[in-house]
Backbone as JSON, one array per atom type, in Angstrom:
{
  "sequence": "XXXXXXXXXXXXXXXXXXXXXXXXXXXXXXXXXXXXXXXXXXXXXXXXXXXXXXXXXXXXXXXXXXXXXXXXXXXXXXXXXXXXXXXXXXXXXXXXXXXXXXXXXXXXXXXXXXXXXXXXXXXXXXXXXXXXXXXXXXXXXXXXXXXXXXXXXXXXXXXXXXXXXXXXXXXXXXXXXXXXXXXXXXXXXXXXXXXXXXXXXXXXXXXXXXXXXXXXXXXXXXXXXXXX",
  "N": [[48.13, 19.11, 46.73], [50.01, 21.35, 47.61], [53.66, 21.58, 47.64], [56.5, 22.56, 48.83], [59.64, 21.32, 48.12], [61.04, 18.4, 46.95], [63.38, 16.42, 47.26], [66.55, 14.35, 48.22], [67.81, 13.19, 50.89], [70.02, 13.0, 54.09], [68.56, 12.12, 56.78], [68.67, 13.93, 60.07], [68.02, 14.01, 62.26], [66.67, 13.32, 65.74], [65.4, 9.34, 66.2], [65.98, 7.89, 63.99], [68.57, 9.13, 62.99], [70.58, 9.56, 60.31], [69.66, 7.68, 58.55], [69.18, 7.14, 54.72], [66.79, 9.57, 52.95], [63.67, 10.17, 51.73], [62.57, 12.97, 50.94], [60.06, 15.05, 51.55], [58.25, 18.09, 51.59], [56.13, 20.06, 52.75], [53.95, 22.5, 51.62], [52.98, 25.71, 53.69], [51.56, 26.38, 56.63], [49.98, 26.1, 60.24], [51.31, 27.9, 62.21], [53.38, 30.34, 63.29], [56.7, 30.33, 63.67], [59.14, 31.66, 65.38], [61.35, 31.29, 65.24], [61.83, 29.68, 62.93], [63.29, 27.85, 60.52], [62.73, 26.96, 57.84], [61.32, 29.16, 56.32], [60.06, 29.67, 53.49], [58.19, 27.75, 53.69], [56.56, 28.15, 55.61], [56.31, 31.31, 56.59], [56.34, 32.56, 54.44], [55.06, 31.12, 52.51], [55.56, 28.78, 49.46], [56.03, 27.44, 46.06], [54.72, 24.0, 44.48], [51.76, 23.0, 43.24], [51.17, 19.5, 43.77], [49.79, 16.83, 42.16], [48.46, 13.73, 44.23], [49.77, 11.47, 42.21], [51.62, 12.71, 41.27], [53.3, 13.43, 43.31], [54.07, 10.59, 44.27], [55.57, 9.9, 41.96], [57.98, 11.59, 41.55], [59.13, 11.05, 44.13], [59.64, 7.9, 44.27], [61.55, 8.34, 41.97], [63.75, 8.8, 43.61], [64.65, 6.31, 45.18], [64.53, 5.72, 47.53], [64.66, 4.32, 50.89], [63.17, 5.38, 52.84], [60.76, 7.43, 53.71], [59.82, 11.07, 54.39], [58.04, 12.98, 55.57], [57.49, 16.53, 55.87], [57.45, 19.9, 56.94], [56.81, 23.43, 56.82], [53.71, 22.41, 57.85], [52.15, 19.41, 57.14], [50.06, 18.14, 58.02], [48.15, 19.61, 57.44], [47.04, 19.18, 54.9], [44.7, 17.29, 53.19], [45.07, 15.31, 51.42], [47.17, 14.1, 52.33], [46.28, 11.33, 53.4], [45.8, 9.66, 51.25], [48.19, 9.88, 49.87], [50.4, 8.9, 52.38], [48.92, 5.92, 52.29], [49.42, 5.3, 50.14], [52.16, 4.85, 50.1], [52.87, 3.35, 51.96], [51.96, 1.04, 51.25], [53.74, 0.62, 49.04], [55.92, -0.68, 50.8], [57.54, 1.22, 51.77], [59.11, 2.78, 54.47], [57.52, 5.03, 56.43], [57.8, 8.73, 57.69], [56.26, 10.9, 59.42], [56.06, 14.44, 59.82], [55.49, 16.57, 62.55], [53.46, 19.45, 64.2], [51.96, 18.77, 65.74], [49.65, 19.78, 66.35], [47.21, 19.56, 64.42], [45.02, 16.48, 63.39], [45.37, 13.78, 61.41], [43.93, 10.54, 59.98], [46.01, 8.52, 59.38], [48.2, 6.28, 57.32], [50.99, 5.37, 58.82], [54.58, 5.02, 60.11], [56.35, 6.25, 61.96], [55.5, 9.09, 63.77], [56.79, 12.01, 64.23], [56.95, 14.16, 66.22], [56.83, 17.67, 67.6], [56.25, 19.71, 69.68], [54.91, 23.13, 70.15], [56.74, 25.43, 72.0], [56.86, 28.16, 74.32], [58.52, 29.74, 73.57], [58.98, 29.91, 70.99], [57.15, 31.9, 69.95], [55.97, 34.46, 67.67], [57.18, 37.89, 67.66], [55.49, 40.18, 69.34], [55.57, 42.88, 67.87], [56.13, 42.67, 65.38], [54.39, 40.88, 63.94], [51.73, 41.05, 64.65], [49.03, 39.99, 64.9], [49.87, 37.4, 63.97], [50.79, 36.38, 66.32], [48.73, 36.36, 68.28], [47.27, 34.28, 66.83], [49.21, 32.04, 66.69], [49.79, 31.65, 69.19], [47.29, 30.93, 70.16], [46.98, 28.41, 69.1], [49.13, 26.75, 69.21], [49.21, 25.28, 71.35], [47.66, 21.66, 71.13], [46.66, 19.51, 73.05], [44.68, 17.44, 73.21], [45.46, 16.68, 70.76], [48.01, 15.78, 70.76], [47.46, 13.52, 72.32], [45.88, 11.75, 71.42], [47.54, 11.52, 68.5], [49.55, 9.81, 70.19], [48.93, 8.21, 71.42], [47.9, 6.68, 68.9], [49.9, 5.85, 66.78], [53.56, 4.81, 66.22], [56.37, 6.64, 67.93], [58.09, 9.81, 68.36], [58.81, 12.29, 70.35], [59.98, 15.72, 70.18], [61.62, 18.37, 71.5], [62.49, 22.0, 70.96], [64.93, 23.48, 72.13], [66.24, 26.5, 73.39], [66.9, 27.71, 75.58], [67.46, 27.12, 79.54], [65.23, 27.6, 81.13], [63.57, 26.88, 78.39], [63.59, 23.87, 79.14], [62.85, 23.56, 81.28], [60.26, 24.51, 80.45], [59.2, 22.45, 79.04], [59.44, 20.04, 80.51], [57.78, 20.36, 82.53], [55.28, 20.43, 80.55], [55.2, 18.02, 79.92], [53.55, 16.87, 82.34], [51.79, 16.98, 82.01], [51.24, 15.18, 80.61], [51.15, 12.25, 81.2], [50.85, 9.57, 79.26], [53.06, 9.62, 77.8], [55.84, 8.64, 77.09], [58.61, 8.61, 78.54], [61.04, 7.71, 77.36], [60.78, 8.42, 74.86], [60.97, 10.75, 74.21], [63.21, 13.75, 73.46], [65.12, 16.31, 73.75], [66.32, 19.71, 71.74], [68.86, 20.98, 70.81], [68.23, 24.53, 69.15], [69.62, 25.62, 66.61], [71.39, 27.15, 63.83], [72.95, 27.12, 62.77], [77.15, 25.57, 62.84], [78.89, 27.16, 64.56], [76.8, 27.92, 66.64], [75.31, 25.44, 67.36], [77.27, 24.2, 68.47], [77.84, 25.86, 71.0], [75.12, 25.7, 72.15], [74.87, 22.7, 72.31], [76.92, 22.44, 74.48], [75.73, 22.81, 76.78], [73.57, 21.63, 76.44], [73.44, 19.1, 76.18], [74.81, 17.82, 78.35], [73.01, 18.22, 80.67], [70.56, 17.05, 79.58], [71.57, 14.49, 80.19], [71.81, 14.4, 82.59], [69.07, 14.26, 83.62], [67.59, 12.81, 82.36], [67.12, 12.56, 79.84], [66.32, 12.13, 76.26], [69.38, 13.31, 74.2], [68.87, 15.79, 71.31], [70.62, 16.07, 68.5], [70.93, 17.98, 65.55], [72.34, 16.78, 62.99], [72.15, 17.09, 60.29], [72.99, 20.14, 60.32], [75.46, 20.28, 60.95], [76.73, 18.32, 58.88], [75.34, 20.15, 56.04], [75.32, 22.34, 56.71], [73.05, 25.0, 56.97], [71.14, 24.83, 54.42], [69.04, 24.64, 51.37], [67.57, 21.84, 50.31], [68.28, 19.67, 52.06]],
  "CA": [[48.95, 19.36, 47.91], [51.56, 22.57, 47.83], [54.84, 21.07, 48.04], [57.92, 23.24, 48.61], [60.24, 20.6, 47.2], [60.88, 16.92, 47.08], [65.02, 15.92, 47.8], [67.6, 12.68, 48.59], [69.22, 13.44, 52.17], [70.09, 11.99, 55.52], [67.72, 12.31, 58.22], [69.79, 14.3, 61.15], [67.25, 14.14, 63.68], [65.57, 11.99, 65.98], [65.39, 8.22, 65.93], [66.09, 7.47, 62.67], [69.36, 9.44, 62.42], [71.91, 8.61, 59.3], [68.89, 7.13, 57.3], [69.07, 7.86, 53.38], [65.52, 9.39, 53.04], [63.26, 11.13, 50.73], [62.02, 14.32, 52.25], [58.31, 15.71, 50.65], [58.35, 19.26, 52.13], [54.61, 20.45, 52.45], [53.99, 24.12, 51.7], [51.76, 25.79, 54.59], [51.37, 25.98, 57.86], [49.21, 27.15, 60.52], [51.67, 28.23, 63.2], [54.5, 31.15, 62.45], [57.35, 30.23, 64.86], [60.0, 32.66, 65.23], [62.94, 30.27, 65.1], [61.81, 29.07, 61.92], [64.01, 27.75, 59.56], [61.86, 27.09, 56.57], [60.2, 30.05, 55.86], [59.78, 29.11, 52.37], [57.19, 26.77, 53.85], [55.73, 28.4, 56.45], [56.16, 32.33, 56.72], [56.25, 32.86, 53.03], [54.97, 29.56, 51.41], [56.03, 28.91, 47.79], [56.15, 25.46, 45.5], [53.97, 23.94, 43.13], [50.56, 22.17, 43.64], [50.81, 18.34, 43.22], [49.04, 15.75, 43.03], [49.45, 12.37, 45.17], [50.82, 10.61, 41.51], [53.03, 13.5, 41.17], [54.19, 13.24, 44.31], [54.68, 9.29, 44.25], [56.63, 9.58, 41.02], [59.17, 11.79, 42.01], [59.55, 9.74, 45.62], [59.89, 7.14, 43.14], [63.2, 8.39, 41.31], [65.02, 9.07, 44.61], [65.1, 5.67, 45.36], [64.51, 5.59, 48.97], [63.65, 3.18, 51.28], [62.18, 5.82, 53.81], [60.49, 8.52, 53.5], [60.16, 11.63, 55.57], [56.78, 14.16, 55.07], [58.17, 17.48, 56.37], [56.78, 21.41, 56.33], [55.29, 23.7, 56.77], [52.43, 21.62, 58.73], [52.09, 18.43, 56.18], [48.92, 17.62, 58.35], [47.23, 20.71, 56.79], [46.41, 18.96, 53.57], [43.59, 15.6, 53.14], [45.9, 14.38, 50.32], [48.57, 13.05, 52.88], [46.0, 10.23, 53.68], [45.71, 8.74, 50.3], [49.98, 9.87, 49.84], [51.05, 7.66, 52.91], [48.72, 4.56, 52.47], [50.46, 4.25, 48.77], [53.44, 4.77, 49.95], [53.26, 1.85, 52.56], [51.62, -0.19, 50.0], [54.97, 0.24, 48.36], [56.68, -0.46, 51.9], [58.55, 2.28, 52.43], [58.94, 3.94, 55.78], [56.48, 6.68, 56.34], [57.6, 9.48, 58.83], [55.27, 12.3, 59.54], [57.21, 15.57, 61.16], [54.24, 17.96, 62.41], [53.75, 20.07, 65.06], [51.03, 18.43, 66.82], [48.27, 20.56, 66.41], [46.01, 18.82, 63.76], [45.12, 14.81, 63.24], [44.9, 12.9, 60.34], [43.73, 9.04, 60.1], [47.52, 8.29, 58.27], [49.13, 5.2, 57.45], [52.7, 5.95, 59.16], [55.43, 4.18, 60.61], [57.34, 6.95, 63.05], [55.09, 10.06, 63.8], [57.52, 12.93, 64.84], [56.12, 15.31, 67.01], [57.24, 18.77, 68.04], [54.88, 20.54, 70.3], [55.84, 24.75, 70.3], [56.59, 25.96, 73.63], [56.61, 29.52, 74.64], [59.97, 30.4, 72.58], [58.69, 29.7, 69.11], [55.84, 32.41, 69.53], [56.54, 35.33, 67.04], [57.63, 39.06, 68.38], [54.22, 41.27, 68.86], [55.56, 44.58, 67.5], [56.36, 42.11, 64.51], [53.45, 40.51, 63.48], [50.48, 40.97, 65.92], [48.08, 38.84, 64.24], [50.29, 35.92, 63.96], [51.27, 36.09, 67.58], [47.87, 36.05, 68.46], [46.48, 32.96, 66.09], [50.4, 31.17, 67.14], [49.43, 31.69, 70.79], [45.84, 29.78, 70.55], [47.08, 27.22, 68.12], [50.04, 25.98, 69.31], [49.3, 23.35, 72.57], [46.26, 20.97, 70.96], [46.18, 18.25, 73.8], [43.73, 16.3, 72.32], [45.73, 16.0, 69.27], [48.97, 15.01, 71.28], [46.98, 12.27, 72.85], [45.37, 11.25, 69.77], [48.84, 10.84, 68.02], [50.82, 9.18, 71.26], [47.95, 6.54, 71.07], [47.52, 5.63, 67.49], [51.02, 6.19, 65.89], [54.63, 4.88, 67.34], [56.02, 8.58, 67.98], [59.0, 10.33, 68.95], [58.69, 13.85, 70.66], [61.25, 16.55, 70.44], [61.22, 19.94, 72.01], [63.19, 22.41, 70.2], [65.66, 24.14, 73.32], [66.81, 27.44, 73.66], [67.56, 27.52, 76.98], [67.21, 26.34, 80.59], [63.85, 28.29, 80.73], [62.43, 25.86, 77.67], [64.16, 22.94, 79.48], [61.64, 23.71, 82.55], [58.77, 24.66, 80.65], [58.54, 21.16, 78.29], [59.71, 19.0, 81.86], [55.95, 20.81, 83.07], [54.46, 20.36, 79.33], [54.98, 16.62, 79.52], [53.68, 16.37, 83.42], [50.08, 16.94, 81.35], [50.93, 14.01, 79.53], [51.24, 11.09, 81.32], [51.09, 8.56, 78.85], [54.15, 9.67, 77.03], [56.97, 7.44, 77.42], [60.07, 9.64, 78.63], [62.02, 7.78, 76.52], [60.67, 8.76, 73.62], [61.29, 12.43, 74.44], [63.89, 14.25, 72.74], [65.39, 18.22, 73.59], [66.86, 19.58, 70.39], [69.16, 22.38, 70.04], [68.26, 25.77, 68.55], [70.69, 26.35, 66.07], [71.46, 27.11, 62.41], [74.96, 27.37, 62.78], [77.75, 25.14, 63.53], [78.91, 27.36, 66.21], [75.66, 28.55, 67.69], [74.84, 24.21, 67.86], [78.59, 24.08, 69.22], [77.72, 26.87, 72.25], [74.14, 24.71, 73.02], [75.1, 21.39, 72.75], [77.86, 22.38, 75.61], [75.02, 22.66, 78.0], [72.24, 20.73, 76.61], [73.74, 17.54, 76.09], [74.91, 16.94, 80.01], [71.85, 18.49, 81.23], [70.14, 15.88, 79.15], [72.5, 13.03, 80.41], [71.54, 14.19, 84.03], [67.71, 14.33, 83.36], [67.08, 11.58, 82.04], [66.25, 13.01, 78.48], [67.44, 11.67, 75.2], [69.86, 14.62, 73.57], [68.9, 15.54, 69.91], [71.5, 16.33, 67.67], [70.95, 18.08, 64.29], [72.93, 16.17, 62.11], [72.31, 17.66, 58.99], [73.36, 21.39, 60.55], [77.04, 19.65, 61.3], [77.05, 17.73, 57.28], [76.0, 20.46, 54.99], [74.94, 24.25, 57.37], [71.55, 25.27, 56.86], [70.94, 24.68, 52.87], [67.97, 24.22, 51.22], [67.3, 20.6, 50.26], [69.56, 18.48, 52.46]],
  "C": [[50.09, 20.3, 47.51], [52.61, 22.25, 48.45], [56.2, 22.05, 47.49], [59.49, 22.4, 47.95], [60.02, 19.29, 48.09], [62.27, 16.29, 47.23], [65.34, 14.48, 48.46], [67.92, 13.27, 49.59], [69.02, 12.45, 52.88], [69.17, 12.56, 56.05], [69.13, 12.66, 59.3], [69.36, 14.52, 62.25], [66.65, 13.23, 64.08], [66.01, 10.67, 66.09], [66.13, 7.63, 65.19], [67.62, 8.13, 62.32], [70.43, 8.79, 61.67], [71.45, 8.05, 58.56], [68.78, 7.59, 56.27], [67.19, 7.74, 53.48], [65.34, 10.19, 52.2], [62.32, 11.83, 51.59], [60.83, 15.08, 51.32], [58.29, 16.9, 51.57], [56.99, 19.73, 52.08], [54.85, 22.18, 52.49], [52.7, 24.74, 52.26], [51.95, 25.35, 56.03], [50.66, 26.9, 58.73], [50.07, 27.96, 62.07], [53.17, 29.29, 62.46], [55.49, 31.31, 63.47], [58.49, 31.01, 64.82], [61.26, 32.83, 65.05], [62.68, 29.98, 63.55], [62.54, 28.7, 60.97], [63.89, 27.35, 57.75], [60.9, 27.86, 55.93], [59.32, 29.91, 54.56], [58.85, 28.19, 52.79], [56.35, 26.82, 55.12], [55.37, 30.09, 56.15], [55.57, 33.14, 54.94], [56.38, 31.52, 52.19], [55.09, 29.76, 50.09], [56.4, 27.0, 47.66], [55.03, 25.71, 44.72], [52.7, 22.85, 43.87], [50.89, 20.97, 42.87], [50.36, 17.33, 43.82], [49.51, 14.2, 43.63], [50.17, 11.42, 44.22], [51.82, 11.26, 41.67], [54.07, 13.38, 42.02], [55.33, 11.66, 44.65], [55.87, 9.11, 43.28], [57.49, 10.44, 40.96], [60.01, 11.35, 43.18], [60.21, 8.85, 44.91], [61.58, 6.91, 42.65], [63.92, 8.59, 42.32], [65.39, 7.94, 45.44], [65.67, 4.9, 46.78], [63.84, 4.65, 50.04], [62.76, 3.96, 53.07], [61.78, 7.02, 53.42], [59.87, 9.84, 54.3], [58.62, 13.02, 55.1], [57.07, 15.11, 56.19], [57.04, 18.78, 55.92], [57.76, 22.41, 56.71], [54.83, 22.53, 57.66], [51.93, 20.75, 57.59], [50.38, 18.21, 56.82], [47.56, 18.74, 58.2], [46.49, 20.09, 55.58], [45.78, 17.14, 53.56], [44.36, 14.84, 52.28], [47.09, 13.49, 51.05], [47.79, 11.63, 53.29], [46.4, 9.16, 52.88], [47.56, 8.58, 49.98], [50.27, 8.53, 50.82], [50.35, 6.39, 52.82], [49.39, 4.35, 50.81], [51.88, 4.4, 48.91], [54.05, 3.23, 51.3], [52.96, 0.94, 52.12], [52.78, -0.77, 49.32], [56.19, -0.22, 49.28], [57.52, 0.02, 52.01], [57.55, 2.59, 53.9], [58.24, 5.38, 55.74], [57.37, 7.61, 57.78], [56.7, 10.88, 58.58], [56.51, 13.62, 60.6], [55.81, 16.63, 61.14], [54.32, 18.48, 64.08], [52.81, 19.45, 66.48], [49.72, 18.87, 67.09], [47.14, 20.32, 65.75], [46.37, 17.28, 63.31], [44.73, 14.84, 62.08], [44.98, 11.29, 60.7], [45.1, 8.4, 58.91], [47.74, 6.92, 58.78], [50.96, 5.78, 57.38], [53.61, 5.45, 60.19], [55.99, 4.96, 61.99], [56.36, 8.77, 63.27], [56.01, 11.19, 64.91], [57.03, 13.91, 64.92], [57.09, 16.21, 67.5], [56.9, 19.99, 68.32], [56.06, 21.94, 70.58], [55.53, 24.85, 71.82], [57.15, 27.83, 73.29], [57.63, 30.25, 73.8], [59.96, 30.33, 71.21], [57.6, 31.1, 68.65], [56.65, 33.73, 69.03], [56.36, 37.03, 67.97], [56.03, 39.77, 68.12], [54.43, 42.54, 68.02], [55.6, 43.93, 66.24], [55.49, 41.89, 63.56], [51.97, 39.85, 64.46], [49.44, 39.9, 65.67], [48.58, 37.44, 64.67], [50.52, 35.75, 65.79], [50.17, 35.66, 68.74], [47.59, 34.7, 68.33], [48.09, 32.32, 66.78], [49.69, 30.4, 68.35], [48.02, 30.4, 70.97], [46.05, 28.72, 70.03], [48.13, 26.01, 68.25], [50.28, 24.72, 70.12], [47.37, 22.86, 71.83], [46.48, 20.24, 71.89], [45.59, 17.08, 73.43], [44.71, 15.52, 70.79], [47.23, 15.01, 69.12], [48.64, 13.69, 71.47], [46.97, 11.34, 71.77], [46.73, 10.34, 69.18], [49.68, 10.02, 68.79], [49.8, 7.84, 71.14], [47.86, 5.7, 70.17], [48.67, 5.23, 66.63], [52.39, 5.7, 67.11], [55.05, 6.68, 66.86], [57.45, 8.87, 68.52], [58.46, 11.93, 69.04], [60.06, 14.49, 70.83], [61.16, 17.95, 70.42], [62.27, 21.09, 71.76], [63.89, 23.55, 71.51], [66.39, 25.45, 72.83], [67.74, 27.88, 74.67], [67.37, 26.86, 78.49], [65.86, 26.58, 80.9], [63.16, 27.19, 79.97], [62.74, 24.46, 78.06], [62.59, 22.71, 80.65], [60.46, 23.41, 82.25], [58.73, 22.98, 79.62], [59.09, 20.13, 79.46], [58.16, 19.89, 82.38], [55.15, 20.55, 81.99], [53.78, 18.4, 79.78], [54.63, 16.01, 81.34], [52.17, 16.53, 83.01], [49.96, 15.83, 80.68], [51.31, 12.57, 79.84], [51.73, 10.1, 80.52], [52.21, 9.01, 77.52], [55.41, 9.39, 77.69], [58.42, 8.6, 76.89], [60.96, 9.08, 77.91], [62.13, 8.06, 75.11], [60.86, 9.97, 73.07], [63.17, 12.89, 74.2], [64.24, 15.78, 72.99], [66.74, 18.36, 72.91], [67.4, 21.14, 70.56], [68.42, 23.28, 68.78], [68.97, 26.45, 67.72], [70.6, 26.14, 64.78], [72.59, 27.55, 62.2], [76.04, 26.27, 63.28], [78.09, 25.4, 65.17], [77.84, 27.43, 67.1], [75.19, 26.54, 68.2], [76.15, 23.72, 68.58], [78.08, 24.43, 70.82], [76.18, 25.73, 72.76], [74.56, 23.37, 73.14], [76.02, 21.66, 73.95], [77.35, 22.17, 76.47], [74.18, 21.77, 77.93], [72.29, 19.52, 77.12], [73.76, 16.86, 77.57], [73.88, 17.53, 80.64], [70.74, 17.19, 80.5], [70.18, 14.07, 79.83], [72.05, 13.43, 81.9], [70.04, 14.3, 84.52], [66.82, 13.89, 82.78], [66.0, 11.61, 80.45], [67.29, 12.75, 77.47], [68.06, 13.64, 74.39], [69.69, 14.48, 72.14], [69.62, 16.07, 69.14], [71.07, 16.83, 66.51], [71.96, 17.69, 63.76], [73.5, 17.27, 60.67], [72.56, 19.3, 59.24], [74.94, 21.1, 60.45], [77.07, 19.29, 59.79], [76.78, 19.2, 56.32], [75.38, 22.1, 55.85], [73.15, 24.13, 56.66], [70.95, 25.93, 55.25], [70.22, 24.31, 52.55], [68.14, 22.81, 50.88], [68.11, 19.41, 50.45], [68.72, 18.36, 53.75]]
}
C-alpha cells in the first residue's frame, strides 16, 4: 500500500472533532479535484510502499486510540481490508475518509464520505484528460448506497458557494435513505481568512437549512501544514 505518511493529530472535521488520532495517508487516487489540498497524494503521489505490518507498527508508536485512513482515495488499495480488521482486532477506532466512488468489504467504525460535486472538477485548458476521467468518476451511486447501508457514515460536501449549497440539497434528493442529519457542508478554505469570509455565510445558511455546519478545525490550530 503507497502511503504518503503516517502522523499524531486532532481530527478537525466531522463527527469526531478534537479526537487525538492517527492519520495513515494513502498515496493515489482516482479523482484530480481542483481544490485539492493534498496533492502529494493525489495530483503528484509520493511515499513509500508498505506493508499492512509496517503500517500497524508505526500506528502502533503513536499511541492512538483512533485511527483515521485518509488520501489520496485509501479505497484504491485491497490491503486496507486486511489493515482495518487488525486494527479493530486491536480495538481502535477505524475511520475511512474516501470519496465515495469505490467499495471495499472493511471492518470500520465511522465511514466518512465526501461525494465531488461540480466544483472539484479540474480546469479543461489545464488538464483535459483528467477533467474528462474526474467527470465520469466522480458520482458512483451504487457505491454511496452500498456505504450508507453497511457502514455508520457521515457525509460532507465540501462548499464553495451558494451554487454547491443547491447542487448537493438536489445530490442528496437521489438519496433518500441518507439521514439529513448525518450530512455535513464544509467550507472551502486553506486559510484562516478565506475559512473566516465562508464560515460568515455558511454557517447561518446551515443553521436555517437544517444542515449540520462543518468546521475545519485543524485549518484554525496549525494553517494548512503537512502532517497535522
Amino acid at each position: 500500500m503507497k502511503v504518503a505518511e503516517i502522523y499524531k493529530s486532532v481530527q478537525g472535521e466531522g463527527f469526531l472533532t478534537g479526537a487525538a488520532s492517527a492519520f495513515v495517508r494513502a498515496s493515489g487516487c482516482n479523482l484530480r479535484c481542483r481544490y485539492c489540498d493534498t496533492p502529494y497524494a493525489s495530483w503528484q503521489p509520493e511515499g513509500d510502499d508498505l506493508s499492512v505490518d509496517e503500517i500497524l507498527a508505526r500506528v502502533s508508536a503513536l499511541e492512538c486510540d483512533h485511527v483515521v485512513v485518509t488520501g489520496g482515495e485509501p479505497m484504491l488499495f485491497a490491503e486496507l481490508i486486511p489493515l482495518t480488521a487488525e486494527l479493530r482486532k486491536r480495538g481502535l477506532h477505524v475511520t475511512i475518509e474516501t470519496a465515495g466512488t469505490l467499495y471495499l468489504p472493511l471492518d470500520c467504525d465511522l465511514m466518512s464520505i465526501s461525494p465531488k460535486l461540480a466544483n472539484s472538477t479540474p480546469n479543461i485548458e489545464q488538464v483535459p484528460r483528467w477533467r474528462t476521467r474526474h467527470e465520469r468518476t466522480r458520482y458512483a451511486p451504487e457505491v454511496i448506497r452500498r456505504l450508507v447501508a453497511e457502514y455508520p457514515y457521515q457525509v460532507k460536501f465540501v462548499i464553495q458557494s451558494l451554487v454547491d449549497c443547491l447542487e448537493a440539497e438536489e445530490y442528496l434528493q437521489e438519496f433518500p435513505e441518507i439521514d439529513h442529519g448525518r450530512v455535513m457542508f464544509m467550507p472551502e478554505a486553506t486559510t484562516c481568512e478565506a475559512l473566516a469570509r465562508q464560515t460568515a455565510w455558511l454557517e447561518p445558511y446551515c443553521k436555517q437549512h437544517g444542515w449540520h455546519f462543518c468546521p475545519r478545525k485543524h485549518i484554525e490550530w496549525f494553517g494548512l501544514v503537512r502532517g497535522t
